[in-house]
C-alpha positions in Angstrom: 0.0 0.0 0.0 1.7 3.7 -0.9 1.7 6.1 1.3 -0.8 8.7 -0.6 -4.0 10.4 0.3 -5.7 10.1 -3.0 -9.0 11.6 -4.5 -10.5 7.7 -4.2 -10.0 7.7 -0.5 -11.5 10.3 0.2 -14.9 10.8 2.1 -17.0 13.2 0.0 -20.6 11.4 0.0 -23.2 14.0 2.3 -25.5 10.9 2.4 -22.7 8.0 3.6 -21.7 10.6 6.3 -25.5 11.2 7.4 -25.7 7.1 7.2 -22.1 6.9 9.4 -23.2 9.4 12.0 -26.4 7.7 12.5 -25.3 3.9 12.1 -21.6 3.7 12.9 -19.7 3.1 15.9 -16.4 5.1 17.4 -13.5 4.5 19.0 -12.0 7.7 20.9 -7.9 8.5 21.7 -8.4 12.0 23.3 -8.3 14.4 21.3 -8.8 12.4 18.5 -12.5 10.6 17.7 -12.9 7.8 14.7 -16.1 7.6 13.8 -16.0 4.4 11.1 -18.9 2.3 9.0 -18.7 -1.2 7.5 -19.8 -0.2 3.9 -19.4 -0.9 0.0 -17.9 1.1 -2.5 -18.3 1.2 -6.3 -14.8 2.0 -7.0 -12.7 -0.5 -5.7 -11.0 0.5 -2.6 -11.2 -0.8 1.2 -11.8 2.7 3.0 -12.7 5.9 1.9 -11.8 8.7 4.8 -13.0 11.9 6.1 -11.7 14.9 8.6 -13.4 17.3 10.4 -12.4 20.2 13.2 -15.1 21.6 15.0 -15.7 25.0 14.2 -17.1 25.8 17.8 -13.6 25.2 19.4 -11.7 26.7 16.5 -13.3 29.9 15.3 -10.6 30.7 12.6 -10.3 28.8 9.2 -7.1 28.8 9.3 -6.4 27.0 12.3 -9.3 24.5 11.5 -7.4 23.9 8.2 -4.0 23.5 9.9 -5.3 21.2 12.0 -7.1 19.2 9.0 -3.6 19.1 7.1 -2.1 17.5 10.5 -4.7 15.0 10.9 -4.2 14.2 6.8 -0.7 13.8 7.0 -1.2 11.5 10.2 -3.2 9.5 8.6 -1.3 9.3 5.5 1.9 8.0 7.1 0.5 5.1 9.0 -2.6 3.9 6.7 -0.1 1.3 5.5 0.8 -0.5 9.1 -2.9 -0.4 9.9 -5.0 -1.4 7.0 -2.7 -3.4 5.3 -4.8 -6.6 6.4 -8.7 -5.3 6.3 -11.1 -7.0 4.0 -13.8 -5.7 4.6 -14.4 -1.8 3.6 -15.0 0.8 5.6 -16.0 4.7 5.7 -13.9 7.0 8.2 -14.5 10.0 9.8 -11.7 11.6 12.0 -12.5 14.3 14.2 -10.6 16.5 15.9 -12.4 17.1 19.7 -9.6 19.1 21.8 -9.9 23.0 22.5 -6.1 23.3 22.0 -3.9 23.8 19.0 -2.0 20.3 18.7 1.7 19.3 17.3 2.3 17.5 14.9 4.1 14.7 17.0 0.8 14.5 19.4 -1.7 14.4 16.4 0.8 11.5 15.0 1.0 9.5 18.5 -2.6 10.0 19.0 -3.4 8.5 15.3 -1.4 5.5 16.1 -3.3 4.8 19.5 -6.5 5.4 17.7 -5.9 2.9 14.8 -4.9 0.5 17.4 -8.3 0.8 19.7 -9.8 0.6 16.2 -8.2 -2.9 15.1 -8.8 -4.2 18.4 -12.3 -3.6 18.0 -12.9 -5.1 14.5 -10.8 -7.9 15.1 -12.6 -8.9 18.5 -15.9 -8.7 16.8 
């Protein structure tokens, strides 16, 4: 698997986000929340994945969009360990529920934990 963020992976559907946020189940790593649903595509990839910042706790854009980039990049470098092995596809939503500005080394460590609570869950079900 590269290490890319392409157009195919990413989240863009208003009604599979509705159907996630009503359907779906999370896993939390503080200040970091996954929201994620077991789901089909028609294009044939294995997870398609969104990112949000809440606009309540960040009031500029460009902070939000900072932080989006972070949680991007975080995702980007450690797709590969973590869904190397899925089958089954899934939709993503990562959001972004702290009140502070984050580093890029917290956003990164808190990624790792979260794909971890995440495969833990899925495999034990």
């Amino acid at each position: 698997m590269k290490f890319t963020y392409n157009k195919k992976e990413k989240l863009k559907s208003r009604t599979l986000i509705e159907q996630m946020f009503e359907k779906g189940q999370s896993v939390s790593a503080f200040p970091l929340r996954l929201v994620y649903l077991p789901t089909t595509f028609d294009d044939d990839v294995l997870f398609k994945t969104g990112v949000s910042v809440s606009k309540r706790n960040f009031k500029k854009a460009v902070d939000r969009n900072r932080i989006k980039r972070l949680l991007r990049e975080a995702f980007r470098l450690h797709k590969a360990i973590y869904f190397n092995n899925i089958s089954t596809p899934y939709a993503f939503m990562i959001m972004y529920i702290g009140k502070e500005k984050p580093t890029f080394e917290i956003v990164e460590s808190k990624m790792k934990q979260l794909f971890e609570k995440f495969s833990d869950k899925v495999t034990s079900t």
